[in-house]
Every structure is written in C-alpha cells, then in structure tokens.
N, C-alpha and C positions, 0 to 999 in steps of 0.2 A: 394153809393158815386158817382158815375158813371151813372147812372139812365138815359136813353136817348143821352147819349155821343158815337159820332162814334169816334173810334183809328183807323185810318193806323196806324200796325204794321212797323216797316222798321228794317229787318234782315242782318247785316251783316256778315263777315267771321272773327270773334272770338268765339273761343271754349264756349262759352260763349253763342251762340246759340243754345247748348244741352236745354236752360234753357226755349227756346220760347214759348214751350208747354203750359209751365205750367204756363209761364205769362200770355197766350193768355186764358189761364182758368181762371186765377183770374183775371184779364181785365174783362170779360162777367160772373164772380158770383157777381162783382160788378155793373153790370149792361150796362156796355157798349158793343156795336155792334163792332163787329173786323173784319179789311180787311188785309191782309198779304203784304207785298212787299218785294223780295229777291234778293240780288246780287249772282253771280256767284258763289263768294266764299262761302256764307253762303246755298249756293245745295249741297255743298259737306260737310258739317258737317249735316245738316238737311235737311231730303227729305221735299219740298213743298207738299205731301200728308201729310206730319204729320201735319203742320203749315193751311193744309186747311181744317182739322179732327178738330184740335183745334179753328178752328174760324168759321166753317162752313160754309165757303166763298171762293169762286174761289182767286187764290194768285196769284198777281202778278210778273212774272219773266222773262218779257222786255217788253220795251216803242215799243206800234205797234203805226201804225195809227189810233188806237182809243186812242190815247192821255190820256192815263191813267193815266199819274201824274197829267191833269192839270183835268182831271175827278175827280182824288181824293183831287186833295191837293188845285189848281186853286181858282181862285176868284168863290164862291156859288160852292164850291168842294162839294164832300163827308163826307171829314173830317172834324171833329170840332178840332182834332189835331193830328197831325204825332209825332211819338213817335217811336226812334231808340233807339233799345236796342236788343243786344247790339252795340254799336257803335265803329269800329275799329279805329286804331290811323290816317291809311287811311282815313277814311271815315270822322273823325274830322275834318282832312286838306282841303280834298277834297268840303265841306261844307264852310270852311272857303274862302276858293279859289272860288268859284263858278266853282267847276269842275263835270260836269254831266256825266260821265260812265259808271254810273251803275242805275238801277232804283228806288235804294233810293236813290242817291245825286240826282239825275232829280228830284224825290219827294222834297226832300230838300229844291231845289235851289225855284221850284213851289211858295212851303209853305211859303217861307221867304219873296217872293213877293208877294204874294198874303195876306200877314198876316195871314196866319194861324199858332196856337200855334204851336210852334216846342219843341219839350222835348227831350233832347239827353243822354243816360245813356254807357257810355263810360265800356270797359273793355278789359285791354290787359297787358304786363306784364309792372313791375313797370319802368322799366327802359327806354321803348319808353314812360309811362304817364309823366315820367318828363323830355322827351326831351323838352328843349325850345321853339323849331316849334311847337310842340305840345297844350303847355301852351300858346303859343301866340295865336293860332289856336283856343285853349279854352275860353278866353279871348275876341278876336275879336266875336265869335258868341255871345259870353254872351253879347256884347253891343249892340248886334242887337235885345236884349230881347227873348234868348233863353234860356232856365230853362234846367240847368244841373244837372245831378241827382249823387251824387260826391260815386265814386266808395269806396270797403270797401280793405282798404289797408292791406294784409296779405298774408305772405310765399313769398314775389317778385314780386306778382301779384297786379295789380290796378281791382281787382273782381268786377263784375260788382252786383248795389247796388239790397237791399231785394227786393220783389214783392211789398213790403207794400212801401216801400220807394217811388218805381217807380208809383206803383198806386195814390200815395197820389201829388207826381208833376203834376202825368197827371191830375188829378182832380185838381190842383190848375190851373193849366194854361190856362184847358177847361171852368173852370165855372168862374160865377160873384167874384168879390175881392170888398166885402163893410169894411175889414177890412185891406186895402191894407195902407200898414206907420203905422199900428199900432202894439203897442208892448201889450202883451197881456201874465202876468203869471197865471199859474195854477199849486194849490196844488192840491196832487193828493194822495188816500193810507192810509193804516194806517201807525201810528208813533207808536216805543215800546221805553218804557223806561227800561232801565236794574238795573237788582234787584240784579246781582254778574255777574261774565263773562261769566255766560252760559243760564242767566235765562233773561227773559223779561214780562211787561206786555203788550199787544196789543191789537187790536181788529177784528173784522170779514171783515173788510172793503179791496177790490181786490182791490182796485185802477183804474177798469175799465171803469169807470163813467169820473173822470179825465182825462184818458187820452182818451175818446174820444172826451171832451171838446178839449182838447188844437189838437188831428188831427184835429177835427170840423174848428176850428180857424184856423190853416194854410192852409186849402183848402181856406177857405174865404180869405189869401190873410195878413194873421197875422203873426209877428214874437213873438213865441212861444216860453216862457221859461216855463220849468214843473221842480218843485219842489215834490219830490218822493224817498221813499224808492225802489227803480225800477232799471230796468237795462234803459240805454241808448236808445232815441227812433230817430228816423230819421225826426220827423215833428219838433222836438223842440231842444232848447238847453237843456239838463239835470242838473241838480243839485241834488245831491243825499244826504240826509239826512236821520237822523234816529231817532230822541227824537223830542218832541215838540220843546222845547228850538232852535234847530238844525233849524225844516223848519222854526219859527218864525224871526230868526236870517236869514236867505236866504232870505225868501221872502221879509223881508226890505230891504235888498242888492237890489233883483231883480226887486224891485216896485222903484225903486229909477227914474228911467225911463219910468216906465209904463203909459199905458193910461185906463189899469182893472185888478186887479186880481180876478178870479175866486176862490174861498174857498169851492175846491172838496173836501178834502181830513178828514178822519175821527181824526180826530187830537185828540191824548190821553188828556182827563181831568184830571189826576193825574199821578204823577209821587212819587219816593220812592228816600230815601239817598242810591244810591249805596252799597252795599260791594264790595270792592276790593277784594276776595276771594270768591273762590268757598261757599256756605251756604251749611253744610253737612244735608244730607236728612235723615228719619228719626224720626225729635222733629215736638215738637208744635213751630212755625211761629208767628207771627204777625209781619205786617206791615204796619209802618205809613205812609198813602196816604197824600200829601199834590197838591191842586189844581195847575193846571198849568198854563199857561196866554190863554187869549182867543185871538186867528189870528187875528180874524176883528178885536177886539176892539184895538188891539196892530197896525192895520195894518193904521184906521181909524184915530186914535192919533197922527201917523207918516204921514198920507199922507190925508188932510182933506178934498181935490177936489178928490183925485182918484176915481174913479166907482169901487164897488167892489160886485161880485155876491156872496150868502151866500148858503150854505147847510144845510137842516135841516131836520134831522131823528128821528123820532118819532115811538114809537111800538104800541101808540094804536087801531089804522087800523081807527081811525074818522078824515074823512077829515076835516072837520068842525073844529077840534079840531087841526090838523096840519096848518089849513090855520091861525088859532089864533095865533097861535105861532110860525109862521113863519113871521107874521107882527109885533110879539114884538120883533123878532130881528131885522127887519128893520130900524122899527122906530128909537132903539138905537142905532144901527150904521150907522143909514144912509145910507143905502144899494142902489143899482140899482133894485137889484129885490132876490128872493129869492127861492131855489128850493127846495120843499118839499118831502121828502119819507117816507115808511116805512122801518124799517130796515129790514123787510123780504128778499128785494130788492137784499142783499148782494151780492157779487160775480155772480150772475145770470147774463144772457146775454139781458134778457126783464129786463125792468120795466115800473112801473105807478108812475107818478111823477105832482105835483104841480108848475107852475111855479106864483109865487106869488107875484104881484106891491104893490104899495099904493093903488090903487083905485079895481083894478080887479085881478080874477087868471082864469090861463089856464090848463087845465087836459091834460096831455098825458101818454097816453100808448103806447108801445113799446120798438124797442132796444135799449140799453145805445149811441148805436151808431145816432139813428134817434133825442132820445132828445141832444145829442152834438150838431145835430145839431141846433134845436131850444134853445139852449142855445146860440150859436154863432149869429145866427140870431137877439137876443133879444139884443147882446151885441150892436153888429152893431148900432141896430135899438138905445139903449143908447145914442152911444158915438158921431153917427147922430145928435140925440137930441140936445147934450150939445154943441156941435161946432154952432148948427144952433143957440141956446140962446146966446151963446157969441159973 
C-alpha cells in the first residue's frame, strides 16, 4: 500500500507514543521508508534509540544548522508526507498557530508551506479533544487540507486511531486520488439466512476480497460505504446486515447516491420460512429453499446508469469456462466489468482472479489486497470513461 512512499514520523508527548514502535513497523511492512522526528516531551515517554531501531534511520531531535525540517519536509523535501501521530492537544494548537518550538511543529509549519501531505492523528484525554480551541485548532488545519485521522473515543480518552486506520490516510494523502468526489459502495461477506434463532444457512465467503476493494477505493481518494455482516472498518462507512433481503435493502439505500457499487459479497441464493422456535434436534428435517433476489439485477432495475462491478465464482477450475460465464452476467446486467474466481479462493489471503470487459480479460494472480487494488484502478479507469462520453 505504501510501496515507495517516504513518512516523517513526527512524535509527540502523549502517552500515546508507547505505540510509535510499532506504527513505525507497520509503516515499512507496508512498504514505506521511515524518518523519525521527536519533541522534548515525547524523549521522555520513548527513547529516540527505540524510534531509530524501529525505522532504521537516524531521528530527529532538534532543528541544527542543517535545516532538517526544510531537508525533510521543504519544497523537493524528503517526505512525500509527514505524519504526526500521536499528535498532542499542544501540538494541534501549536500547528494551527504557526508556532515552531519544537521539531515537529517546525516540520509542520515547513510541510504546510511547502505542500506537502500533512496527516495528523491526534490523541489525548477526552475532555482537552473537546475543548473549543482545540476544535477550532482542528477545524482551521482541516481547511488547510490536512487529513485528520479521528481518534477512537473510549474510557475519557480521545485514543489515538488503529495502525490500519492511520496507515490507510497516509496512503490516501501520499498517493494519486482518481476516485477523489466519488461515492463508491461495496457488498462484502457472506449473508445467512436463519432457519430458527440459533441455526442459519451461509457460506464459505471471509469477506476479505470486499473489503479490500472498498480500503483499495479510499486510498484512491473514494468515499466508501461497505455493506457486510462485519464489524466497523475505518476506510468506510459501515452498514451491517445479515440476510439477502437485508444487504439488498441497504445497498438500494446506499446506491441512491452512488457513482458504482462493487457486488463482493457472496450473497445467499436461497433462503427458508423462519421458525420462530428453537427446531428440536434429533428427527428427520427438510426444508424448503426458496430462491432469493439477485443484487445486480435488483440493483440494475433500481439504478439503470449506475456502474456496477459483478463477482463470479465458479468451481470448475476452467478459465475458459469462467470467462463465458462471467460475460453472460455482464451482458444481462450491463455490467462495467466482471471479476471472476474460483471458489477455492475462499478466505485465503492470495488469489488468482479474472477481471472480465465486453471485449478483453485480464489474469491476476496475488493478494486479495493487490487485486483491490486493480479493481479500484478499473473503476477509476470506468467512471473516467463515462464523464469523458458525456
């Protein structure tokens, strides 16, 4: 995600920098090169040899006469973006002020003039986040197009956000935005339909593939809603559903404004009449499956310009025989394009995948996460298309 991207780190003095370590590890597993910069305060929660073990880079901790802010952060700096985390209620002010005391607000103030991305992940206890000056202070930078990364509010504390959260801004702010103004939902997961209040039918599907489309999407610059049996993710809005009937019913909500939805999610073909009661175990069973609505075609009916990406899983391992049948969905719904698998695929963190036009298809192999990303890429490359014909 990160793939060639340099981070200044910029450490301030919230307890909150126990955590720098191990941002600054998952920072460079995702590919980017890391330089440290510390104020005063954040020396005395974390030694600069741990912050320079974790980035394997000399850390900054004062502005000498080699002009190290304007080295890193400067017009043709080092940085492609400085990234404070954590960021004290201090240091928010101090930013907002153009107050330089320390050598991340001198970084700061650099980055801000120089245009480079500035990413700020804030964390301190709850009652300085909602002082006023604070909010104003948060506010004012945000106008300056500073990407705030919004703290996770619990116990009185404003905690400063996941790694995944924080990585996923710095990736949005560092790279290209071809999906910047565009709203973008994606089903994601399997759906269970229930057969009494403890039983369900479902399928093999992690929901993995999803939701690396819709992270894909908000790096490029997309506002992301994910429809999923799932917990709450930081790149998108959530909407959590659980039956066909459920995400079908969402995703028309959530398309109502859309400019694509993506159709990740392995959505149950049949569903059953409930029992209101536990079914005691034991007997002989049967029960009657009746079919349940198909997304696209319910989604295509509702919304006959939208761009919508389809999935299609198949077990018999012939591509040949995937890529056919992955064009008669097309055709029928009018698809943008179409992503072919096998369901071997399941929950796995690789796979091999079809991406399938009208006219051509493209073979990729790899992780759920690298086709996310050439799913988002192809959206792009769509929604490109359709504004330049109109």
């Amino acid at each position: 995600m990160l793939e060639g991207v340099n981070v200044a780190l910029g450490v301030t003095g919230s307890i909150a920098a126990v955590k720098t370590v191990e941002l600054a590890h998952e920072l460079r597993r995702q590919g980017a090169t890391v330089r440290g910069v510390m104020t005063d305060s954040a020396r005395g929660i974390v030694h600069p040899w741990a912050v320079e073990f974790a980035t394997e880079n000399e850390v900054v901790t004062e502005i000498t006469g080699s002009v190290e802010h304007v080295d890193l952060c400067g017009y043709d700096g080092w940085a492609d973006v400085f990234l404070v985390a954590p960021a004290t209620a201090n240091t928010v002010g101090k930013i907002a002020g153009a107050v330089d005391d320390t050598p991340v607000t001198t970084c700061a103030t650099t980055a801000l003039g120089a245009d480079t991305p500035l990413v700020i992940a804030p964390a301190m206890h709850e009652p300085m986040y909602d002082h006023p000056g604070v909010l104003e202070a948060i506010e004012t930078v945000e106008g300056w197009g500073v990407d705030f990364v919004e703290p996770r509010i619990e116990e009185g504390k404003a905690k400063i956000a996941s790694e995944e959260a924080i990585v996923c801004d710095v990736a949005r702010a560092a790279g290209d935005r071809p999906l910047e103004g565009d709203r973008i939902v994606v089903t994601s997961g399997a759906t269970s339909e229930p057969i009494d209040p403890v039983r369900v039918i479902t399928n093999r599907s992690s929901g993995k593939m999803g939701r690396a489309v819709a992270k894909a999407c908000y790096v490029r610059g997309a506002d992301v809603t994910l429809v999923h049996d799932g917990p709450d993710v930081p790149y998108a809005e959530t909407r959590h559903v659980e039956s066909a009937r459920e995400m079908i019913a969402s995703a028309r909500e959530a398309c109502a404004d859309a400019d694509a939805l993506v159709s990740a999610a392995a959505i149950g073909d049949y569903t059953v009449d409930a029992s209101d009661e536990k079914i005691r175990s034991g007997r002989e069973l049967t029960l009657e499956l009746e079919p349940t609505p198909k997304l696209i075609d319910e989604m295509r009916s509702q919304y006959p310009e939208l761009a919508i990406v389809g999935f299609k899983t198949e077990t018999s391992g012939d591509e040949d025989a995937m890529i056919e049948q992955a064009r008669r969905t097309l055709e029928r719904a009018n698809l943008a394009f179409v992503v072919a698998n096998d369901a071997s695929v399941m929950g796995a963190e690789t796979t091999t995948a079809l991406l399938v036009h009208a006219s051509d298809a493209a073979r990729y192999e790899g992780t759920k996460a690298g086709l996310g990303g050439e799913i988002a890429d192809s959206i792009a490359t769509v929604l490109g298309s359709d504004r330049a014909a109109k």
